[in-house]
C-alpha positions as CSV (number, residue, x, y, z in Angstrom):
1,X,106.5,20.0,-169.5
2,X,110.3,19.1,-170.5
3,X,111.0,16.0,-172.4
4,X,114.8,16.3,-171.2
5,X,117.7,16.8,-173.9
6,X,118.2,14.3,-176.4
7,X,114.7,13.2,-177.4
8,X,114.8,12.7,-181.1
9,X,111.9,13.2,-183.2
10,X,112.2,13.1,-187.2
11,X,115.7,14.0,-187.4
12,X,115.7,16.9,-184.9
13,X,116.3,17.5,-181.4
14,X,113.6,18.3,-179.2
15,X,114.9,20.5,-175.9
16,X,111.8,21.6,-174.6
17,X,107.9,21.3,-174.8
18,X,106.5,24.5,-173.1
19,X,102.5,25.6,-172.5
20,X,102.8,29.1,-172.0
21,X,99.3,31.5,-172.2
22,X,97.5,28.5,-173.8
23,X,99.8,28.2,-176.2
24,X,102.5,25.2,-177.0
25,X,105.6,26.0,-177.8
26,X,108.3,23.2,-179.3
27,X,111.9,24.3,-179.2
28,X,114.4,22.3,-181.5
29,X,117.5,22.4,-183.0
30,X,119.5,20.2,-185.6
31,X,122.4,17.4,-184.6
32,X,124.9,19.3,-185.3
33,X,124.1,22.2,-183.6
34,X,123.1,20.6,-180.4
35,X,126.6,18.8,-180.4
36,X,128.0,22.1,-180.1
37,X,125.4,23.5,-177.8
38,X,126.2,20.1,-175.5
39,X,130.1,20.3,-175.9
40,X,130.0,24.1,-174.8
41,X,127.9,24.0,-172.0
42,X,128.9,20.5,-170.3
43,X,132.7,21.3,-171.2
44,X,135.8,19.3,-172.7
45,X,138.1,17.5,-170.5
46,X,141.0,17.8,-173.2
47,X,141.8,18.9,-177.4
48,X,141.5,16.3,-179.5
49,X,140.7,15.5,-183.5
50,X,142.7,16.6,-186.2
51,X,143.0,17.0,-190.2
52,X,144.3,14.1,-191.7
53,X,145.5,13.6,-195.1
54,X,148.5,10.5,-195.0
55,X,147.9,7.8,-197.6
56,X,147.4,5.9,-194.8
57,X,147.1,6.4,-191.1
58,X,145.3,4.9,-187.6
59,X,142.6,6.9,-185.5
60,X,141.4,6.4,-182.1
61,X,139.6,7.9,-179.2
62,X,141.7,9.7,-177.1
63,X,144.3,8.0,-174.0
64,X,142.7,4.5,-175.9
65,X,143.3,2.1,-175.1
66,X,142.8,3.0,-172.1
67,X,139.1,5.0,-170.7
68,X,138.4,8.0,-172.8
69,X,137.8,10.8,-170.4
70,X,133.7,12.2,-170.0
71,X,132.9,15.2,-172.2
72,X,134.7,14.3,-175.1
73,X,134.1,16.1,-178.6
74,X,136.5,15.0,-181.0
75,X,136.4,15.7,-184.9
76,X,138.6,14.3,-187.6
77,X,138.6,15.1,-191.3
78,X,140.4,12.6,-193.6
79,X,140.9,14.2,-196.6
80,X,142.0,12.4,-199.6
81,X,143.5,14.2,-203.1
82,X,143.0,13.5,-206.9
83,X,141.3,10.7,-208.2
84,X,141.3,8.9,-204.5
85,X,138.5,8.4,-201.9
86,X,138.7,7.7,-198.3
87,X,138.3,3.9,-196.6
88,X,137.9,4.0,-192.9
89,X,137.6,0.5,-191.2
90,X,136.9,0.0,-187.7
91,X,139.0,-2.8,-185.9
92,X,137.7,-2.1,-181.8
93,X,134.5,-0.3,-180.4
94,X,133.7,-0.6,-177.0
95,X,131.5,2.8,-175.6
96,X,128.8,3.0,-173.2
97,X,126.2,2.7,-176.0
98,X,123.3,4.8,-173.9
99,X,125.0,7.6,-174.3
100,X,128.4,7.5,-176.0
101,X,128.7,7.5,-180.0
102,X,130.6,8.0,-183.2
103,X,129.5,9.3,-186.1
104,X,130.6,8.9,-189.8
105,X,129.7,12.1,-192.2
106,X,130.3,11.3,-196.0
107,X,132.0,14.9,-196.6
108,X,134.4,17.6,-194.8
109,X,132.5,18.4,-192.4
110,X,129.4,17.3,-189.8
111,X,126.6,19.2,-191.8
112,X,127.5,16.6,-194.5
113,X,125.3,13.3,-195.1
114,X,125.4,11.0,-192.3
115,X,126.7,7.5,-193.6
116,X,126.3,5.4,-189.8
117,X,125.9,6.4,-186.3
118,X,128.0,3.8,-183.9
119,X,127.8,2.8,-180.5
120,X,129.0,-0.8,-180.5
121,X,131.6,-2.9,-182.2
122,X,129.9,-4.7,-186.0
123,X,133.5,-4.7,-187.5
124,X,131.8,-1.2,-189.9
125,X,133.5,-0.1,-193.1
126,X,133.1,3.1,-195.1
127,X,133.9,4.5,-198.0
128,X,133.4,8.1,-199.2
129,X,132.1,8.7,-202.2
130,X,134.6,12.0,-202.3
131,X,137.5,13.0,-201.3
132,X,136.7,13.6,-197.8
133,X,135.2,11.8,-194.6
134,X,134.5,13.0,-191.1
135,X,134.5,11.4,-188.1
136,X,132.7,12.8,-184.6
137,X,133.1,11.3,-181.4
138,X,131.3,12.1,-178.7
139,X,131.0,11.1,-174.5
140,X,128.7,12.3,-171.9
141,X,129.4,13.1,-168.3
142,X,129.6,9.8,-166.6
143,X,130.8,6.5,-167.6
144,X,133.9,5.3,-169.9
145,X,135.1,2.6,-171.7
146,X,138.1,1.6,-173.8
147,X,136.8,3.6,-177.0
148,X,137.6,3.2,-180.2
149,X,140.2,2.3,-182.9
150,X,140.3,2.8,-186.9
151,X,142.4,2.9,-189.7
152,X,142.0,4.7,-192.9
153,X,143.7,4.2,-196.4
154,X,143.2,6.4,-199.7
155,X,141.4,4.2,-202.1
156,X,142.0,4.3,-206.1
157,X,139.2,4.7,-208.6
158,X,138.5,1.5,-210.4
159,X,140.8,0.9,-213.5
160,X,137.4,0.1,-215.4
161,X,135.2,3.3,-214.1
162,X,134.4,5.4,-216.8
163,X,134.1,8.2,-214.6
164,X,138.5,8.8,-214.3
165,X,138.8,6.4,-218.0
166,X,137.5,9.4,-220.8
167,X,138.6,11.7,-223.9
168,X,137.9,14.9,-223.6
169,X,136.0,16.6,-226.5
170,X,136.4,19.7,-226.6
171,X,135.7,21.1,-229.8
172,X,133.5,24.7,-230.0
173,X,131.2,23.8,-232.7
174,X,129.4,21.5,-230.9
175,X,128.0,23.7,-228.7
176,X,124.1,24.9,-229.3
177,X,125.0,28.0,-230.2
178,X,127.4,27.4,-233.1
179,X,125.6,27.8,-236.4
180,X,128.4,28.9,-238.7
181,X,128.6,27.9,-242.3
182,X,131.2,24.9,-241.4
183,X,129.7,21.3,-241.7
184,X,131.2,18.4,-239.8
185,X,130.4,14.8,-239.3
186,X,130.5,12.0,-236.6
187,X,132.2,9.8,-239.3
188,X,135.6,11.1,-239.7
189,X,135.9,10.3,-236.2
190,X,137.5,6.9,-235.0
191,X,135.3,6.8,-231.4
192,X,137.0,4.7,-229.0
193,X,136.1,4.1,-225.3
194,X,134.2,7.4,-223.2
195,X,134.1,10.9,-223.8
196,X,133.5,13.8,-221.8
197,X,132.4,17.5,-223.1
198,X,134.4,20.5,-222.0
199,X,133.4,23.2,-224.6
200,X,134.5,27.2,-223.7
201,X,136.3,25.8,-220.6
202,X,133.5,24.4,-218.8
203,X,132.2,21.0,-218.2
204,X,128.6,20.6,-220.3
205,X,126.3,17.7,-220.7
206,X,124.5,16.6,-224.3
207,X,121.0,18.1,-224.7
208,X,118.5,16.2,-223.7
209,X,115.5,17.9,-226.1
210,X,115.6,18.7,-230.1
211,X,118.1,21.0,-230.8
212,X,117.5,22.9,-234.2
213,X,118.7,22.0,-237.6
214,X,122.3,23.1,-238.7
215,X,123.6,23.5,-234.6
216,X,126.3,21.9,-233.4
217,X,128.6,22.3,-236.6
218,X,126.6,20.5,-238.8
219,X,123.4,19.9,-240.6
220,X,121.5,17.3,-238.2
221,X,122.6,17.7,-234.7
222,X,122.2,14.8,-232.5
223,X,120.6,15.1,-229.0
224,X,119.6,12.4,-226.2
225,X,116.1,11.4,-226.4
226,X,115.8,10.7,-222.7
227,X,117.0,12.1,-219.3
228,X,120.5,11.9,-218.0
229,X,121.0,9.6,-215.4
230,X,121.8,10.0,-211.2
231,X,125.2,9.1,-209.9
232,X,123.3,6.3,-208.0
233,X,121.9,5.0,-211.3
234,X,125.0,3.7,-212.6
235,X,125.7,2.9,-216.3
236,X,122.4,3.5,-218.1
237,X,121.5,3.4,-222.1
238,X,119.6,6.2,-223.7
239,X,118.7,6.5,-227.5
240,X,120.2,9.4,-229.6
241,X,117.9,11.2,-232.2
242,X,119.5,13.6,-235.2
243,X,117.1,16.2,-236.1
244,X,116.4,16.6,-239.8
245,X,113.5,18.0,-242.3
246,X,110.4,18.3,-239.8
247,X,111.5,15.5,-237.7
248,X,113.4,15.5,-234.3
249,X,114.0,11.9,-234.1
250,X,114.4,11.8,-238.0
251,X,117.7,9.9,-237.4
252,X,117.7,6.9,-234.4
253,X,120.2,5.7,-233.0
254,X,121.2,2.2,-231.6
255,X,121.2,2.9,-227.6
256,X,124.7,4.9,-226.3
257,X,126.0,4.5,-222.4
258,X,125.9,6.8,-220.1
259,X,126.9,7.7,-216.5
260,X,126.7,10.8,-214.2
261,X,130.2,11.2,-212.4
262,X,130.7,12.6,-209.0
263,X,131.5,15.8,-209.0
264,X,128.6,16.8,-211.6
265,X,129.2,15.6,-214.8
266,X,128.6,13.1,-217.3
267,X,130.6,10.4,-219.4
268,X,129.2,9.0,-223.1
269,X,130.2,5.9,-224.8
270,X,129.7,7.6,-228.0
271,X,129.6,5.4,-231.4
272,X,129.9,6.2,-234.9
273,X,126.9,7.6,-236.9
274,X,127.4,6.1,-240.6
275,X,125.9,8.5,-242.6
276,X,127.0,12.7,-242.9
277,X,126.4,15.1,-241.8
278,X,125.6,14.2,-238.4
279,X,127.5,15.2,-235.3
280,X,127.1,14.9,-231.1
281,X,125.9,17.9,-229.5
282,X,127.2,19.9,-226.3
283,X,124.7,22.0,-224.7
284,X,126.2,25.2,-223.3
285,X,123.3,26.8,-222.3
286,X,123.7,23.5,-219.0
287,X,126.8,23.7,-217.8
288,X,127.6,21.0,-215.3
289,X,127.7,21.9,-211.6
290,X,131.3,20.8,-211.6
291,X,134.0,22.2,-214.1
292,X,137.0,19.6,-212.2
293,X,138.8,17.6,-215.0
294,X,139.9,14.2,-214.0
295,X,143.3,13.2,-216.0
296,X,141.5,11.9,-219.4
297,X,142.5,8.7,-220.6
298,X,140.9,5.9,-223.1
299,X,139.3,2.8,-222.1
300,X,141.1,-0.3,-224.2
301,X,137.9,-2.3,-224.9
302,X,136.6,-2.2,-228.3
303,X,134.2,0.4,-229.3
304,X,130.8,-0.8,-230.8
305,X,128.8,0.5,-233.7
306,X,125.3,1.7,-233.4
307,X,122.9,0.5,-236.0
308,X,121.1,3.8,-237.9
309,X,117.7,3.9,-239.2
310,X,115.7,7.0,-240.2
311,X,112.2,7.4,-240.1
312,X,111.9,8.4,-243.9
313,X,113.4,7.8,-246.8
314,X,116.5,9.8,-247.0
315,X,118.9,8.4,-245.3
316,X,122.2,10.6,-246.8
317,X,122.1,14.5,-245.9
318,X,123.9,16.2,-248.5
């Protein structure tokens, strides 16, 4: 009993529904592997698709604006550097939408999330959240239009994105693991703006549970009391704890900022703890999934800080 190619049911591609000795059989296979399987067995009329990486640059479908030819397959990757992502803007669409298409993946390649699939003009926008976009187009057999035409610029990050703004901290006894004799404290530090921790050459987050007394360089080591936050969260607040006498939240905070970065890591609006010895935390033992630096800089707003309270009475470690 065939369905015919092209079906789609819950993100796959049915090809064929088959009753065979009593038993059913579904055959299917994933977009992007049926695109090739259509483009290699209907054939190409002519190469098209490219790498792109220009600032700034135009794409269309090919011979536009006149008809594209049937059997196109055409793949370009715009591929930004640095700090940039890509914006793609679509000015003209004209396809037969039965059975013509583009599609947008956020990434370098077609196995990568799919942002929009088009098959008629809305005047659509994208931005990748990367470095890279990808762009497939893709005509059947019979029947052609004009096509399409976009243009693409490299986009900046945001001068006010903590993300590409931060200071690097960098220094090896905050890490977990670092329970020499030296004590430091938060204090002698003038905390300005967003940090970032990059201890033994890798990117790593602050521990989110109680780390033990006299880690991190010093006698109560502060940790997050909560769970770091998605990219798609945003800024978020979370409440830091220093661990001291039989108490992991022994020392409070006010609430700090925090944001998860793309590319796997994390940025800290860190503020001043008033008392010694107390000191932020790096946990080595979670390094991020991403060790890429962005150039560190400092914000120019005004740092605030925190409030302190402790849950006892001592509220000077000495």
């Amino acid at each position: 009993m065939p369905l015919g190619r092209g079906q789609q049911v819950n993100n796959l591609l049915v090809l064929n529904i088959c009753l065979h000795n009593g038993e059913l059989s579904i055959y299917m296979i994933f977009f992007d592997f049926i695109d090739n399987w259509l483009y290699s067995t209907e054939g190409f009329s002519e190469l098209c698709g490219d790498n792109m990486t220009a600032w700034t640059g135009e794409l269309f479908s090919p011979r536009y604006p006149n008809n594209y030819p049937n059997n196109a397959r055409c793949t370009w990757t715009i591929h930004s550097t640095g700090n940039t992502t890509v914006s793609l803007t679509f000015n003209d669409v004209d396809l037969e939408s039965c059975c013509d298409y583009i599609r947008v993946h956020d990434g370098p390649s077609t196995l990568y999330p799919l942002l929009e699939e088009i098959r008629d003009y809305r005047n659509q926008s994208f931005k990748s959240t990367g470095n890279t976009l990808t762009v497939l187009f893709y005509s059947d057999s019979s029947v052609t239009r004009r096509g399409f035409q976009a243009n693409w610029t490299f986009v900046g990050p945001p001068s006010d994105d903590p993300c590409y703004r931060y200071t690097v901290l960098d220094d090896a006894w905050r890490a977990t693991t670092y329970n020499e004799s030296i004590i430091n404290c938060d204090t002698a530090v003038k905390w300005f703006g967003w940090y970032r921790l990059f201890i033994y050459g890798q990117s790593v987050q602050m521990p989110d549970r109680c780390v033990d007394k006299y880690r991190c360089g010093t006698h109560a080591p502060l940790w997050l009391n909560g769970q770091h936050p998605k990219v798609g969260d945003g800024v978020v607040t979370r409440e830091v704890c220093g661990h001291w006498l039989s108490d992991c939240c022994y020392y409070r905070s006010a609430p700090i900022r925090v944001k998860a970065c793309p590319g796997g890591y994390y940025v800290y609006e860190f503020v001043e703890p008033p008392t010694c010895n107390l000191a932020y935390c790096a946990d080595v033992e979670k390094p991020n999934t991403s060790y890429t630096t962005v150039t560190p800089d400092t914000l120019s707003s005004a740092n605030t800080i925190g409030s302190w309270t402790t849950t006892g009475k001592q509220h000077l470690i000495l």
